[in-house]
Residue frames relative to the residue before (quaternion, step in Angstrom):
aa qw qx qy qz dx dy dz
X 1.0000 0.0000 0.0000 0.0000 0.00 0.00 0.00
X 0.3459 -0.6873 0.5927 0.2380 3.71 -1.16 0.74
X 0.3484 0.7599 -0.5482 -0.0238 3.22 -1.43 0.75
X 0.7174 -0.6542 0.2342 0.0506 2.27 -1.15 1.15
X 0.1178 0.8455 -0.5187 0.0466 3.99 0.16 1.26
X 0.2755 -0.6139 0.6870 0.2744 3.17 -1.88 0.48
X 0.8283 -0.3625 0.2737 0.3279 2.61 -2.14 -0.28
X 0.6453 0.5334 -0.4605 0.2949 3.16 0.75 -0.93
X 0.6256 0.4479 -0.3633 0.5254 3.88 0.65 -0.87
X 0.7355 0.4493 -0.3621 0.3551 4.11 0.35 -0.12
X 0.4749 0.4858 -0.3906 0.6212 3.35 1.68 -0.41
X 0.6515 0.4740 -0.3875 0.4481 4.10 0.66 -0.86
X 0.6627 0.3059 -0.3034 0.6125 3.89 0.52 -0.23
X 0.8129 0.1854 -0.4279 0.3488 3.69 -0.28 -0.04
X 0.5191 0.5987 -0.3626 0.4906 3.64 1.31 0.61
X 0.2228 -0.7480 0.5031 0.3712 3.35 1.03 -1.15
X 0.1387 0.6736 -0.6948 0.2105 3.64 0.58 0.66
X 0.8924 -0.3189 0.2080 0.2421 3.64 -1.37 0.50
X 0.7523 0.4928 -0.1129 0.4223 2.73 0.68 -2.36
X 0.2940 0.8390 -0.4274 0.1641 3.69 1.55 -0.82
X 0.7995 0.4602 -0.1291 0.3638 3.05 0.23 -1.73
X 0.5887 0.5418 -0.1509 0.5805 3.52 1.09 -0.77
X 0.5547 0.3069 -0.3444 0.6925 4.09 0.83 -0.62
X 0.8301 0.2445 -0.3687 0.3394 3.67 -0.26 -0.33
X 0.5380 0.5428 -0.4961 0.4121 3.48 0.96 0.50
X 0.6276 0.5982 -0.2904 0.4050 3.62 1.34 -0.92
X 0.6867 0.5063 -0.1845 0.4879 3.02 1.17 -1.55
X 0.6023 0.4726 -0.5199 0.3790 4.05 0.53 -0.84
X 0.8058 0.4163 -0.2923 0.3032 3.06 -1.72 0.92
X 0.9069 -0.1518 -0.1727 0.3531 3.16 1.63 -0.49
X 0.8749 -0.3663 -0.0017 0.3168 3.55 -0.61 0.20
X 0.2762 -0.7789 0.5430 0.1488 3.45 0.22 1.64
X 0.0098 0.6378 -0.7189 0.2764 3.72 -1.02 1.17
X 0.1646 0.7421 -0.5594 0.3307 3.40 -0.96 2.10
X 0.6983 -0.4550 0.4012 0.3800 4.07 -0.60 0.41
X 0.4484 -0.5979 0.5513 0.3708 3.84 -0.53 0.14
X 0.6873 0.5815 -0.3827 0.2076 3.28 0.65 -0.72
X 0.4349 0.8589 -0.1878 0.1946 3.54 1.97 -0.14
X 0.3982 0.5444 -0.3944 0.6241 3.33 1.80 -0.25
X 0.7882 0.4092 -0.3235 0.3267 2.92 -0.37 -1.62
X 0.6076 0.5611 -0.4255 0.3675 3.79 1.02 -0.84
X 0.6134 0.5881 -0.3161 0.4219 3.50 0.93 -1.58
X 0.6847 0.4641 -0.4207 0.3727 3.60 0.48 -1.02
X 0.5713 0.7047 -0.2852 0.3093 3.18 1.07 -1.13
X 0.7418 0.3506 -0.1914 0.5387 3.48 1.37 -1.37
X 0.4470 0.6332 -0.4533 0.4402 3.29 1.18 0.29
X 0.6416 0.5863 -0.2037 0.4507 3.13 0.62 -1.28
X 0.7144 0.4550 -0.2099 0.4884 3.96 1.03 -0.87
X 0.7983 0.4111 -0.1831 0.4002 3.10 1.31 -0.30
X 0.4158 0.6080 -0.3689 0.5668 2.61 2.11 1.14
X 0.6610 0.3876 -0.2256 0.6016 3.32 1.03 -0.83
X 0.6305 0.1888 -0.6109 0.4400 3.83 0.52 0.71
X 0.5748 -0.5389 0.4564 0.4134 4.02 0.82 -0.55
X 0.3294 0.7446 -0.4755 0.3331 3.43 1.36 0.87
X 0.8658 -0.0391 0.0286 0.4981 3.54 1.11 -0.84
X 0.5884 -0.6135 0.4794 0.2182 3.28 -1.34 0.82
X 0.2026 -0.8795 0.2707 0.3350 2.91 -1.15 0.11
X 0.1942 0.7308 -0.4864 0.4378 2.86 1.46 1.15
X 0.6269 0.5812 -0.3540 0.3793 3.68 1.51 -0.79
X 0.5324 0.7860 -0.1452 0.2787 3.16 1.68 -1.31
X 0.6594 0.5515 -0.1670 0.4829 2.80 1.16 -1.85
X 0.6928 0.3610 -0.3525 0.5152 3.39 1.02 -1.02
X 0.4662 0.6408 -0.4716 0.3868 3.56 0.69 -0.92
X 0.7871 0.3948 -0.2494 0.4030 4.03 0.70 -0.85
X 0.5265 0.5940 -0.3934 0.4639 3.56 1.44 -0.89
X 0.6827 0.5631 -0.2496 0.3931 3.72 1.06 -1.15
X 0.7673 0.2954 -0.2810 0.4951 3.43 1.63 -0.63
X 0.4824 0.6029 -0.4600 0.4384 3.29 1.11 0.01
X 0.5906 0.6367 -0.2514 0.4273 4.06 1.62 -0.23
X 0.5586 0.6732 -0.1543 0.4593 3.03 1.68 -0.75
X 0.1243 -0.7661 0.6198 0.1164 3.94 0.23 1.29
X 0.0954 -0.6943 0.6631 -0.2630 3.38 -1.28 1.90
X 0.0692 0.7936 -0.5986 -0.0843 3.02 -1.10 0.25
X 0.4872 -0.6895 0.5036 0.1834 3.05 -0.81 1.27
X 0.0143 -0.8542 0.5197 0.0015 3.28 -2.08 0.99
X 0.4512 -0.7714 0.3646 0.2616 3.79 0.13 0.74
X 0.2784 -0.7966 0.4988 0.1978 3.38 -0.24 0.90
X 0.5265 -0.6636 0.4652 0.2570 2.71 -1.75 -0.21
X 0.1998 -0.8553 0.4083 0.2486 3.24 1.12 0.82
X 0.6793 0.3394 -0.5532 0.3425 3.77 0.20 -0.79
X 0.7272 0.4921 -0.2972 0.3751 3.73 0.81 -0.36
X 0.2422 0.7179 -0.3791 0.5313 3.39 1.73 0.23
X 0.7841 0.5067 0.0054 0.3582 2.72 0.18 -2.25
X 0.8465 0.2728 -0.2617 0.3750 3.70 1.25 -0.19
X 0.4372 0.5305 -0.3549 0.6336 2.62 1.99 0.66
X 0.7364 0.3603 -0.4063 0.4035 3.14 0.74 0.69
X 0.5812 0.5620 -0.4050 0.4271 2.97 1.37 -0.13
X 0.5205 0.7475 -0.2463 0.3311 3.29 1.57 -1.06
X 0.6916 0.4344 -0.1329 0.5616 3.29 1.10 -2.05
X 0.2731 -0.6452 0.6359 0.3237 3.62 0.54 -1.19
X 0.4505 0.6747 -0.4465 0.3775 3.51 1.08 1.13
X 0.5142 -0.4785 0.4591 0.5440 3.54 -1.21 0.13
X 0.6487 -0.4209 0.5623 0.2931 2.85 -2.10 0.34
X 0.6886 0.3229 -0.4305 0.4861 3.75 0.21 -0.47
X 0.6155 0.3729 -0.5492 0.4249 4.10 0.01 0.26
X 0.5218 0.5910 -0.4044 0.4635 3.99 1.07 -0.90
X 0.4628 0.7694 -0.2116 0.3861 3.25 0.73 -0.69
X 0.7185 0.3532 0.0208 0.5988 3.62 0.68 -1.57
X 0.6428 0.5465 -0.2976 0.4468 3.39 1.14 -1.13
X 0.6897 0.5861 -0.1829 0.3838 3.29 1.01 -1.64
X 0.5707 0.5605 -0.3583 0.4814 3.64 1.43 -1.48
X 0.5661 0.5887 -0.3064 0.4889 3.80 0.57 -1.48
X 0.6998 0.4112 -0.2742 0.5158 3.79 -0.44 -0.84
X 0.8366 0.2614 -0.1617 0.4535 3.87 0.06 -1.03
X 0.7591 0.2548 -0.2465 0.5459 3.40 0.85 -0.16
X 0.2419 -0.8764 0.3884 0.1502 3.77 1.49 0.57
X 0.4385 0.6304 -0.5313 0.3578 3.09 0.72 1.68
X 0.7259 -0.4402 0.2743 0.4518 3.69 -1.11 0.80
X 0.2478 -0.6930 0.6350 0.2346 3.43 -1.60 -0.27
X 0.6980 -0.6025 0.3821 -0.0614 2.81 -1.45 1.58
X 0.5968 0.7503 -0.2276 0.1704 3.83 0.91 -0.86
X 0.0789 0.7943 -0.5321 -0.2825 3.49 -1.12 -0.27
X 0.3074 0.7847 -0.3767 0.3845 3.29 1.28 1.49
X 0.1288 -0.9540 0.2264 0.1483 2.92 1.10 0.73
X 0.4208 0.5964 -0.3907 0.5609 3.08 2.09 0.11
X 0.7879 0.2499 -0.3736 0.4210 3.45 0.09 -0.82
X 0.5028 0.6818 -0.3021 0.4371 3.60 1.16 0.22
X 0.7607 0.2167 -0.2286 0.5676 3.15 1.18 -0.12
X 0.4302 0.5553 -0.4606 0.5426 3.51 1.41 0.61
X 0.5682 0.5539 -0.2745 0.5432 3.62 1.25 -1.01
X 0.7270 0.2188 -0.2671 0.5936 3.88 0.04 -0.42
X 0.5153 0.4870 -0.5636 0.4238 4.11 0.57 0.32
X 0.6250 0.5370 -0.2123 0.5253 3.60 1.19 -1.20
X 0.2505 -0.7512 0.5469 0.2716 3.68 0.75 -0.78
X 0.5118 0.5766 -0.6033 0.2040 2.66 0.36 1.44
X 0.6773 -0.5822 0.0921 0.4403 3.56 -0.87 0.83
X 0.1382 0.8324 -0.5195 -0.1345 3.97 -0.76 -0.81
X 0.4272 -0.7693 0.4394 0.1803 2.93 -1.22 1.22
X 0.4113 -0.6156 0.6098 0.2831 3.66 -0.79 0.78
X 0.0607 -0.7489 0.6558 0.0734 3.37 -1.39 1.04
């Protein structure tokens, strides 16, 4: 089965926040599928979790070896539909994104954003409780 994660649950597994164990029980077996924009996102939360003092960056580096382990497969949105789910929600484009993959490839969501999680079940699309 494809489904469909964001960052926030991939920063939770290559950190070890709690929920870890529990995203990698859902996820084992099948087919992670997410926006290109997901490196660039991860680095991004990396990058916040320097400026509160949450991580090193010696952690980072590993923090990336750990996603760079992670079998994914990238997909190309549809931005003009992207783009109305974001205008709709009043969200960035990079969460519309995830929203948009989910809808076109009619596989669950992944999240522990609980905003874009409840935009996701306004849309009907599916999500998995972690």
């Amino acid at each position: 089965m494809d489904i469909v994660i964001d960052t926030s649950a991939l920063i939770a597994v290559i950190v070890g926040e709690p929920e870890r164990k529990r995203i990698v029980e859902f996820t084992t077996g099948n087919t992670l599928i997410g926006p290109g924009s997901i490196p660039w996102e991860i680095g991004n939360a990396f990058s916040a979790m320097f400026k509160q003092d949450r991580l090193t960056l010696d952690e980072a580096q590993k923090g990336l070896a750990i996603f760079a382990s992670i079998p994914f497969r990238y997909v190309e949105p549809d931005f003009v539909n992207a783009l109305k789910i974001s205008k709709q929600a009043k969200m960035y484009a990079y969460d519309a994104y995830f929203l948009d993959c989910a809808i076109r490839h009619k596989a669950p969501l992944l999240t522990l954003d609980r905003k874009l999680k409840a935009f996701a079940q306004n849309l009907n699309v599916e999500t998995m409780e972690v």
